[in-house]
C-alpha positions as CSV (number, residue, x, y, z in Angstrom):
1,X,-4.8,165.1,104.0
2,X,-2.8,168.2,103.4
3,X,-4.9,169.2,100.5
4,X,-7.9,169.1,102.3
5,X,-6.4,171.5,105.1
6,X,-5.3,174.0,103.2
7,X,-9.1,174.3,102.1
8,X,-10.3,174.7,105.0
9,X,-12.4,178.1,105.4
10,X,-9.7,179.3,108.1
11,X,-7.3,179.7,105.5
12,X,-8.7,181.7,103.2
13,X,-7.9,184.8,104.6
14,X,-11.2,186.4,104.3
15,X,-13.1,184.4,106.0
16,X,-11.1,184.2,108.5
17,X,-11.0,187.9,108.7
18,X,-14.9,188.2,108.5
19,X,-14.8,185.7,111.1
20,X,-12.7,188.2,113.3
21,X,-15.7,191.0,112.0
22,X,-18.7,189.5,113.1
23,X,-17.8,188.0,116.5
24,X,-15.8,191.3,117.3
25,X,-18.5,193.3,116.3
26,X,-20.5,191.8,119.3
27,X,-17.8,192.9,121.6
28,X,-18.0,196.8,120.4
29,X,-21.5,196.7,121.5
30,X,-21.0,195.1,124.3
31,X,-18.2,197.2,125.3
32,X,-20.1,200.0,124.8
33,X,-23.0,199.1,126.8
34,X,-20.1,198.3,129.8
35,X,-19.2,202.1,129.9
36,X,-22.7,203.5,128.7
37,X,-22.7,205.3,132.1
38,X,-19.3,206.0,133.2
39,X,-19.5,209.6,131.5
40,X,-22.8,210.3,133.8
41,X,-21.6,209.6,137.6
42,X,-22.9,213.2,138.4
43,X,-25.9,213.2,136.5
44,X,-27.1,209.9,137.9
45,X,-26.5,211.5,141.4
46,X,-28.1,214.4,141.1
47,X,-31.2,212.9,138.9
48,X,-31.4,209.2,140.6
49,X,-30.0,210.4,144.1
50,X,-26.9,207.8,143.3
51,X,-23.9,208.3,146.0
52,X,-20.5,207.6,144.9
53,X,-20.9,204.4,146.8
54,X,-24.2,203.4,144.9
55,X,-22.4,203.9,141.7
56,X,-19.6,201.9,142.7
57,X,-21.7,199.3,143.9
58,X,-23.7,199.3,140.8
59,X,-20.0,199.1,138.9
60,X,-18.9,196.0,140.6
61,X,-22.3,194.6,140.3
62,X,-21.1,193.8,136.4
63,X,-19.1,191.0,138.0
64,X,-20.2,189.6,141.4
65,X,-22.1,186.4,139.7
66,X,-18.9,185.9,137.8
67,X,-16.8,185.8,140.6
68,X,-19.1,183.3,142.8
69,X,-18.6,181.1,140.5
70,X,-20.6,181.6,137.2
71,X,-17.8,182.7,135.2
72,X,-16.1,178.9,136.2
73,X,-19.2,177.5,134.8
74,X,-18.8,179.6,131.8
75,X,-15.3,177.9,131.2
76,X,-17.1,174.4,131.5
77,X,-19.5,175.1,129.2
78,X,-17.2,176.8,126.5
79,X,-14.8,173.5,126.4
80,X,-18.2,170.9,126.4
81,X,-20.6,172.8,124.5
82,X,-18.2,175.1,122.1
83,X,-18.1,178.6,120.6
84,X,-21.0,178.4,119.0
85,X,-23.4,177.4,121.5
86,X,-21.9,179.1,124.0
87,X,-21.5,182.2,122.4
88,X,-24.8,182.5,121.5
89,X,-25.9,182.1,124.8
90,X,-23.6,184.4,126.4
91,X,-24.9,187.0,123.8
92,X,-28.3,186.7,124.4
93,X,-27.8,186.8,128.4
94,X,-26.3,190.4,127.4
95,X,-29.6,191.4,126.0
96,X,-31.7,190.2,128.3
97,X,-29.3,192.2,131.9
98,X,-29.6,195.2,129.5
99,X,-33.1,195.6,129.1
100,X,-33.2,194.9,132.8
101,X,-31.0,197.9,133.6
102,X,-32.6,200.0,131.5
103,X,-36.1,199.2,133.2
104,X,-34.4,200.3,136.2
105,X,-33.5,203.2,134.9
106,X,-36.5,204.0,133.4
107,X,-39.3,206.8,134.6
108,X,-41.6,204.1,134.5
109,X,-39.7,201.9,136.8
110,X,-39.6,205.0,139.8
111,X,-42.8,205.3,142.0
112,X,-43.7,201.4,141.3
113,X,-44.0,199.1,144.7
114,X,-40.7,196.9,143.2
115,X,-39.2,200.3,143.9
116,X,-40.5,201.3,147.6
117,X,-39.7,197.7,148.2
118,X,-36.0,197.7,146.9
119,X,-35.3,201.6,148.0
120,X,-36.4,200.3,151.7
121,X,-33.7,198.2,152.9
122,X,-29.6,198.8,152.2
123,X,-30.4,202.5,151.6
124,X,-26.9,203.2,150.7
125,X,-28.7,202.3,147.3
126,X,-32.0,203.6,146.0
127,X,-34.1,201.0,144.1
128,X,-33.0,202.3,141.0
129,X,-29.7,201.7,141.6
130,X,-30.3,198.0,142.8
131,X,-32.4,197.1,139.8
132,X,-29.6,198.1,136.7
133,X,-27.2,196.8,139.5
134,X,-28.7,193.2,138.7
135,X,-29.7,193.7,135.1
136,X,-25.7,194.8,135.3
137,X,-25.0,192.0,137.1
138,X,-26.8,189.0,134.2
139,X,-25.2,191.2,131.6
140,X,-21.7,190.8,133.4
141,X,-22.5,187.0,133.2
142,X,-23.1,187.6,129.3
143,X,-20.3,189.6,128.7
144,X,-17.6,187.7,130.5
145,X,-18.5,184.4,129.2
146,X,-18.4,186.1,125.7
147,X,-14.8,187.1,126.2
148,X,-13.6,184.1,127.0
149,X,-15.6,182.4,123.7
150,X,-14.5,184.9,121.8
151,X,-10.4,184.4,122.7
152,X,-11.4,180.3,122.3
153,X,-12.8,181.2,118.8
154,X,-10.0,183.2,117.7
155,X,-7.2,180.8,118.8
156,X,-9.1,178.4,116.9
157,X,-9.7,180.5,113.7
158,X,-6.1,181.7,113.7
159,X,-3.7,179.1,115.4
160,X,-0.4,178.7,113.2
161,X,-1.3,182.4,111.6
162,X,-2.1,186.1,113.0
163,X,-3.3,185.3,116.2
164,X,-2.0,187.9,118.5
165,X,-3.1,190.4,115.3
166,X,-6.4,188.9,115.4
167,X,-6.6,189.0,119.1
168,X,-5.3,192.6,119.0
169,X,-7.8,193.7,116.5
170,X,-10.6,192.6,118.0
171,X,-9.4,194.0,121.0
172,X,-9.2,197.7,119.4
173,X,-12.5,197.2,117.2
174,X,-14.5,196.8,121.3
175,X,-12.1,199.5,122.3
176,X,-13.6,201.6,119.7
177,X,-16.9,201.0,121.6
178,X,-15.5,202.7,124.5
179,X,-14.8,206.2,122.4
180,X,-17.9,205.9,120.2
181,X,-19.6,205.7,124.4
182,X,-17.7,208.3,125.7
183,X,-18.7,210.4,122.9
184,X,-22.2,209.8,122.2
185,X,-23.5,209.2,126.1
186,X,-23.6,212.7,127.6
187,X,-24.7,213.7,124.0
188,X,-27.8,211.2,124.3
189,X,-28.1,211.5,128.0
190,X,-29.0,215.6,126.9
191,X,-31.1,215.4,123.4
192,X,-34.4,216.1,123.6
193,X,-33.4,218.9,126.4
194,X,-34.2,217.2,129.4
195,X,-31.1,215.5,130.6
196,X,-31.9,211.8,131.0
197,X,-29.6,208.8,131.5
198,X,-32.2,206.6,129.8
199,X,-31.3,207.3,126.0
200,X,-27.7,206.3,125.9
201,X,-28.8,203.1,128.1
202,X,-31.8,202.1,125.4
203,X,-29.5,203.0,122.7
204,X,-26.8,201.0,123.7
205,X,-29.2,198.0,124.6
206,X,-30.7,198.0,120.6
207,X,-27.0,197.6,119.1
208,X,-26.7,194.5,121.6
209,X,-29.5,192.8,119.7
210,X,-27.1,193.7,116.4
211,X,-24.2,192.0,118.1
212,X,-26.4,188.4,118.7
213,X,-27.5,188.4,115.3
214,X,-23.6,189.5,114.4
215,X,-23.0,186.0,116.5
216,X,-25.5,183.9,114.7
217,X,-23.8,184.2,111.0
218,X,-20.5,183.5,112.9
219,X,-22.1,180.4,113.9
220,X,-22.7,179.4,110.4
221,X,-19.5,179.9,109.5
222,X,-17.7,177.9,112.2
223,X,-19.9,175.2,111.4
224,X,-18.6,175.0,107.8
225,X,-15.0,175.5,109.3
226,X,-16.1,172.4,111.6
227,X,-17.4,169.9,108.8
228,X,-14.3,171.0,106.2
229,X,-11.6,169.8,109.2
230,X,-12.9,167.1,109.5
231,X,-14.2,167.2,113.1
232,X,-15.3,163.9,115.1
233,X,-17.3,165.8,117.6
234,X,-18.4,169.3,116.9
235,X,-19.2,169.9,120.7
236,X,-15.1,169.3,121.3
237,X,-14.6,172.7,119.0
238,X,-11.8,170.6,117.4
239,X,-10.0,169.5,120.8
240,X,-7.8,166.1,120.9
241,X,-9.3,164.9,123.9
242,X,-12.5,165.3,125.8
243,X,-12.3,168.1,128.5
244,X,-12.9,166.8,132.4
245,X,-13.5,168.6,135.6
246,X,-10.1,167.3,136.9
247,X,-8.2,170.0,133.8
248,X,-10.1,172.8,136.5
249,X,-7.8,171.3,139.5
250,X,-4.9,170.7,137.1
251,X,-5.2,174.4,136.3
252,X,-5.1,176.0,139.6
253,X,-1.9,174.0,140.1
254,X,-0.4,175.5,138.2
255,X,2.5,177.9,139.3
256,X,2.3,179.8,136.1
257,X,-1.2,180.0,135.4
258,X,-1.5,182.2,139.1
259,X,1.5,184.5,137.8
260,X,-0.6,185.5,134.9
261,X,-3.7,185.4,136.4
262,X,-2.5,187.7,139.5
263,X,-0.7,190.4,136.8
264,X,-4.2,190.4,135.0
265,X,-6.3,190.7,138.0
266,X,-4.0,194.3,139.6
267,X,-3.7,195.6,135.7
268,X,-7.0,195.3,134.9
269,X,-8.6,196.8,138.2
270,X,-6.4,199.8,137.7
271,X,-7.8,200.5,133.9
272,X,-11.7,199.0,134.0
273,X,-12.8,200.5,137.4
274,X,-10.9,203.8,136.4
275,X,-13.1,203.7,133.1
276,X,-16.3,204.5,135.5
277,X,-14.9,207.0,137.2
278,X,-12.2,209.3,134.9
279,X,-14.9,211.4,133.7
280,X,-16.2,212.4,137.1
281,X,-12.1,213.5,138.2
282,X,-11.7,214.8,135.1
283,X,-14.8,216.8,136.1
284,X,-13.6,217.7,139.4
285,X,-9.8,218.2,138.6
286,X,-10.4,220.7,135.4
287,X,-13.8,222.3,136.4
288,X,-15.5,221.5,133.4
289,X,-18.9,220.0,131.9
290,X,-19.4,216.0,132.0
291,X,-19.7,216.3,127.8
292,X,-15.9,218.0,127.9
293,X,-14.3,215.3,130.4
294,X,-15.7,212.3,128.3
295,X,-14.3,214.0,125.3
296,X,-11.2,214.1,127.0
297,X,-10.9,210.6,128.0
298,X,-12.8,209.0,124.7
299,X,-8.9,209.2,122.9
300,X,-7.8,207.1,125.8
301,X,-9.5,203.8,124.1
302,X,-8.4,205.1,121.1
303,X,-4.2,205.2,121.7
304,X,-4.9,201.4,122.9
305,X,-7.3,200.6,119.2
306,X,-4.7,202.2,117.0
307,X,-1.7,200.6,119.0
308,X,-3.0,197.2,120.0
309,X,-3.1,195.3,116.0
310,X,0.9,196.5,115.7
311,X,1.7,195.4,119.0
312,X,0.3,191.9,118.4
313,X,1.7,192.0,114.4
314,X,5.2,193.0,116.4
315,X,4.3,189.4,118.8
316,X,3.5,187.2,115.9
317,X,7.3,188.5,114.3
318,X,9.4,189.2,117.3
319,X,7.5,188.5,120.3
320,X,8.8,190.3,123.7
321,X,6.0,189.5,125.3
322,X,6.8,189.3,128.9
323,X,9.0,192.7,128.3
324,X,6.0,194.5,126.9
325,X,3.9,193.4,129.9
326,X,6.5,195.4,132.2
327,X,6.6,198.0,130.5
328,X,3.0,198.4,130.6
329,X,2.3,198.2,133.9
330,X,5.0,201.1,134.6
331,X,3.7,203.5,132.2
332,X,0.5,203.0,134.3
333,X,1.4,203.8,137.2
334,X,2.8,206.8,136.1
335,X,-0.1,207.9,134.6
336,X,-2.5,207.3,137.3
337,X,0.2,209.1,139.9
338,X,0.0,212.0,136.9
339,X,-3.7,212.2,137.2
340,X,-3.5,212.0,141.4
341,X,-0.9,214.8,141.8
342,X,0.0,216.4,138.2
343,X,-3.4,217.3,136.6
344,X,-4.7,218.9,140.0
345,X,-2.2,221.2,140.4
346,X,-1.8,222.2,137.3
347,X,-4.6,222.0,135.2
348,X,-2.7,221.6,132.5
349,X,-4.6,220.3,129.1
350,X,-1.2,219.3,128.1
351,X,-0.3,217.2,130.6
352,X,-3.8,215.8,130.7
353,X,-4.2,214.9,127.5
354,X,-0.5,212.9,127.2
355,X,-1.2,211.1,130.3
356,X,-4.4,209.5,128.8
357,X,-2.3,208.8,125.7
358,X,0.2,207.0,127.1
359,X,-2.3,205.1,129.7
360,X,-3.2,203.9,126.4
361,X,-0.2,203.0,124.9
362,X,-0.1,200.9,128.4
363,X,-3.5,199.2,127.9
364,X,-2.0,198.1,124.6
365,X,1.4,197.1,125.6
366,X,-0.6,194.6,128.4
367,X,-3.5,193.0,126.8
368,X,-1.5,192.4,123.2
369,X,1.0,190.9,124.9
370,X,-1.0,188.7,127.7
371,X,-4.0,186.8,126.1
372,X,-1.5,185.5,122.7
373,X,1.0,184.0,125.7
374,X,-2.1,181.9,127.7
375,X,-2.0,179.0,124.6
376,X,2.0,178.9,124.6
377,X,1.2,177.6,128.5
378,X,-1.9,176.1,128.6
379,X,-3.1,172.7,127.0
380,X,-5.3,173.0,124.2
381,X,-7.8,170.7,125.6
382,X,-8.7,173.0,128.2
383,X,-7.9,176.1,126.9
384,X,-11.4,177.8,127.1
385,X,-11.5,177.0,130.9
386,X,-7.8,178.4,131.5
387,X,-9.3,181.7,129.9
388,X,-12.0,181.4,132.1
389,X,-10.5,180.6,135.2
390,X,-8.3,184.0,134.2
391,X,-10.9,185.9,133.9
392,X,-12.5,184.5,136.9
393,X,-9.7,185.7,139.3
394,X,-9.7,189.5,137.3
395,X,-13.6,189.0,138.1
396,X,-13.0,189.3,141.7
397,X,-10.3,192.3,141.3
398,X,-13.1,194.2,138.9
399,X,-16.4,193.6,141.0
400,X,-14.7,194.7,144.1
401,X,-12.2,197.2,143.3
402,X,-15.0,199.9,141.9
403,X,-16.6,199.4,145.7
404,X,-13.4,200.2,147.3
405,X,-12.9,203.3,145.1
406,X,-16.4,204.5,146.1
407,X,-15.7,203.8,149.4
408,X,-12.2,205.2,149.6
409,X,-13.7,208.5,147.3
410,X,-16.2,209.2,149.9
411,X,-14.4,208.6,153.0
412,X,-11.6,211.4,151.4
413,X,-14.1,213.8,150.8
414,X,-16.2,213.8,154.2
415,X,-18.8,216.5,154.1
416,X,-19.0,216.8,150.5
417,X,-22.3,216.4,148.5
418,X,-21.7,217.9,144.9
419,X,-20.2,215.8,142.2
420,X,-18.0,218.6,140.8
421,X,-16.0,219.3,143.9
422,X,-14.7,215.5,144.4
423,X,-10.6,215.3,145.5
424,X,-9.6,212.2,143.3
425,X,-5.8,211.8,144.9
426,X,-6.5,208.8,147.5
427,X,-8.2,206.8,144.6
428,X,-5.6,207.5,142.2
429,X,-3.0,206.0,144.5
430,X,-5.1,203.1,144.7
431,X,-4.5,202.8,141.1
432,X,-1.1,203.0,140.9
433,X,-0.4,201.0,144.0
434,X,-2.2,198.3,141.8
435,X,-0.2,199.1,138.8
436,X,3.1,198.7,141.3
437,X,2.0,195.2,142.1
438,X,1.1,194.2,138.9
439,X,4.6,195.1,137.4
440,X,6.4,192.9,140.3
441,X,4.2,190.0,138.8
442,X,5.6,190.8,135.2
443,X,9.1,190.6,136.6
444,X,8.6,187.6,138.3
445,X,6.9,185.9,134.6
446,X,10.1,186.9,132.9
447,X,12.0,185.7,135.0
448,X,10.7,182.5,134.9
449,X,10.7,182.3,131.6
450,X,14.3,183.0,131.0
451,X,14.7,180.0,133.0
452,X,12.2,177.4,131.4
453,X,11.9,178.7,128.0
454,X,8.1,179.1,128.1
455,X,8.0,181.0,124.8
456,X,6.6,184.3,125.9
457,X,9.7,186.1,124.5
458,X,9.3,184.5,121.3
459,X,7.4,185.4,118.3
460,X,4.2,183.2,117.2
461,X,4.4,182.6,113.9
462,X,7.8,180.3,112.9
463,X,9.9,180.6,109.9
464,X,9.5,177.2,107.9
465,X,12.9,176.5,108.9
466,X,12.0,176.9,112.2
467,X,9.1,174.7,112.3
468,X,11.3,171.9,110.4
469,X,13.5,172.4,113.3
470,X,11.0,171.7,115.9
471,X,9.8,168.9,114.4
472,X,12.7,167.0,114.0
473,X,13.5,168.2,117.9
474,X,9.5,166.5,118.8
475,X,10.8,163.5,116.8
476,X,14.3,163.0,118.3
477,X,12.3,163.1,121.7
């Protein structure tokens, strides 16, 4: 029996690294697509007649079916169904809300009686707006269910090795996706000379039909991996027992799981809604073109790529976990309080440019640390739904928080109609207020742990000395 698992495909360390490859390489498109049009908030108001509160709308869109309820289901389905199927699925979903959005977006979507129709009713929105807010809104389902699948796959593909490096690399590899966006978008949105928000989208939408395929020779593998452990029931994804409905009730019982699901809900609202909108306050805070604030923010993904694989390398050796997760959340509120009071005044390039690094040093410190510490307190068996309940609750934080920015941005700037001459500071402190909550929620998880012993502190791969120890402990007991 031990011979035959230390054949299996996940221990030769380059296909479990491939493995890491193709299914991350589905995230970087995805990723990109996500923030395809956060660099062009003024040009879609100016050339789609979008309002800040259409474009937030259209942000939070990305997750409303996730948050009533879909993104449960996802769960479900990832723990009866597996990461093949289910990622597969979720990949294709992507494809099929991006094409929508870009048909909404498209010149020959405009003039057409789906348009008059939608543009007549909730005119806060023009039809544009509400049609790539639902093609947004089935690729959000796609996307979401696709994280959790892919977290699933790599706790699978990894467990007793590099997971939190695996988990933080393919975290910077779809964080790459955000500064290959940021620095492509306004470039795309102008070849051709007539400034158009179509190109980046239909470019972004063709690399998502590269990330299925990416999926599908994943699939292959994983199968292989499946057959060479041994598995009773592939649709189990390797599980000891069958997953029920009731693991969903046990779940939200569970004192720890809302702790870490409440510290990713604030952290997460104060970096993914702020993605749509940095460019624009960048805009308005420096005076400068759309094309020089994303190329400003695009190194703000790229502090949290280069950071992320050390920070979980430093996890699987000495773990801190729970300490890095403080620490994150106050480097980012300081940051967003930089960018509300700071940058304004000064206009400083300086100061700009260091608080978008160290935002990213924050958005590594918090994710590295976070998803690598939900197996240490969640049952295998229902691991995939314990992911997907998570996410379900940062859902509801990320489809509504981009609203209340829109809201809130408008509202603080009454009278004002261009793009360029927004005053970011009120949504700024809704950032950091979020970032303030967020680190009382860290406190509270290490706190707890120093008290149960819950393993966040501790690194995730064991010395063989100290797996001997644990087993003889799990004996004794």
């Amino acid at each position: 029996m031990t011979e035959t698992i230390k054949q299996a495909l996940n221990d030769k360390a380059w296909a479990r690294w491939l493995a890491l490859i193709l299914v991350a390489s589905m995230m970087f498109f995805a990723y990109m697509f996500v923030d395809v049009m956060s660099p062009l908030q003024s040009l879609v108001q100016t050339q789609r007649g979008w309002t800040p509160v259409a474009f937030g709308n259209y942000a939070g869109a990305e997750y409303i079916l996730n948050v009533f309820g879909f993104l449960i289901l996802a769960g479900i389905i990832l723990d009866k169904m597996g990461v093949r199927f289910t990622g597969t699925l979720s990949a294709s979903v992507m494809v099929i809300g991006a094409f929508i959005k870009l048909y909404g977006l498209s010149d020959a979507f405009q003039g057409t009686a789906l348009d008059q129709w939608l543009s007549s009713w909730w005119t806060d929105m023009p039809g544009s707006a509400k049609m790539a807010a639902f093609g947004f809104m089935i690729f959000g389902c796609g996307c979401e269910m696709a994280g959790i699948t892919v977290s699933k796959a790599l706790a699978k593909w990894f467990e007793g090795k590099e997971m939190a490096l695996a988990m933080g690399l393919e975290m910077a590899i779809a964080r790459v996706g955000v500064f290959a966006i940021f620095s492509i978008s306004p470039r795309l949105a102008d070849w051709g000379g007539t400034p158009s928000v179509v190109t980046p989208v239909a470019f972004c939408a063709a690399l998502l039909c590269i990330g299925l395929l990416c999926f599908i020779v994943f699939t292959f593998m994983d199968s292989r991996l499946d057959k060479e452990l041994g598995a009773a029931n592939s649709a189990a994804e390797g599980s000891d027992e069958e997953f029920k409905l009731a693991d969903v009730a046990f779940i939200f019982r569970s004192r720890l799981f809302w702790i870490v699901a409440m510290l990713c809900v604030l952290y997460y609202s104060a970096i993914f809604p702020f993605q749509r909108y940095a460019a624009n306050m960048l805009q308005c805070n420096l005076g400068i073109t759309e094309t020089q604030a994303s190329d400003i923010f695009r190194w703000f993904p790229i502090g949290a790529a280069a950071l992320t694989p050390f920070l979980g390398y430093f996890l699987d050796k000495k773990g801190k976990g729970a300490t890095m997760l403080i620490l994150g959340a106050i480097l980012m509120i300081v940051c967003h309080l930089t960018f509300a009071f700071i940058v304004p005044a000064t206009k400083s390039d300086v100061i700009t440019y260091s608080a978008i690094v160290v935002l990213g040093i924050s958005f590594s410190l918090v994710p590295a640390a976070l998803w690598p510490s939900v197996p240490k307190i969640m049952d295998k068996r229902f691991l995939g739904s314990a992911y997907s309940l998570i996410f379900w609750v940062q859902n509801i934080g990320l489809a509504f928080v981009p609203i209340i920015i829109g809201k809130v941005l408008l509202a603080s700037n009454p009278g004002i109609d261009d793009p360029l001459a927004y005053n970011y500071t009120a949504p700024m402190c809704v950032f950091a207020s979020l970032g303030g909550l967020a680190l009382l929620f860290g406190i509270w998880l290490k706190i707890l742990n120093a008290k149960n012993g819950y393993g966040l502190e501790e690194p995730n791969i064991k010395s063989d000395a100290e797996v001997l120890a644990a087993e003889d402990q799990a004996a004794e007991g």
